[in-house]
C-alpha positions, 0 to 999 in steps of 0.5 A: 500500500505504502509503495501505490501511495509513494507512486501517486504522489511522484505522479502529481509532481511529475503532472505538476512538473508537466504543467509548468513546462507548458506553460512556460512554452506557452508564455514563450510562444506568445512573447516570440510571436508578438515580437515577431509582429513588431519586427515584421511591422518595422521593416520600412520604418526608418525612423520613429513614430510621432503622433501629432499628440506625442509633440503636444505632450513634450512641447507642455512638458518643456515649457513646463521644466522652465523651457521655450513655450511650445508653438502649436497651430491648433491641431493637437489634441491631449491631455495637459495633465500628460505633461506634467509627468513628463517634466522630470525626463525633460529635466534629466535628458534637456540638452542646452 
């Protein structure tokens, strides 16, 4: 009886032991594959993206660290409370 017992215990570990190694296929699986589609959704790109929001943000951000004030033509559209985050990484990165 003792020895039945000891089997069907090694046998959940081993289910167990199993069960992880699935799961780290799986979460590699889905890591690879969405790295896959950037790298697919680079080819052509030969610089980064700017979405007319993303100069909105940093402009506020610089004149909010003490720098220029931002010129916009009217066509952005963001959230004001966006660039006050990012004043301490204008701060670290301003180049005079």
């Amino acid at each position: 009886m003792k020895a039945a017992e000891t089997d069907t215990g090694s046998g959940d570990d081993l289910n167990s032991s199993r069960s992880r190694a699935r799961w780290w296929v799986v979460v590699a699986f889905v890591v690879t594959s969405v790295a896959t589609v950037h790298l697919v959704a680079l080819i052509g790109n030969q610089g980064p993206v700017l979405y007319s929001d993303a100069l909105g943000y940093l402009g506020n951000a610089r004149f909010l660290a003490g720098g220029a004030s931002p010129t916009f033509d009217g066509s952005f559209s963001y959230s004001p409370g966006y660039s006050v985050l990012l004043v301490p990484l204008y701060w670290f990165t301003e180049r005079s």
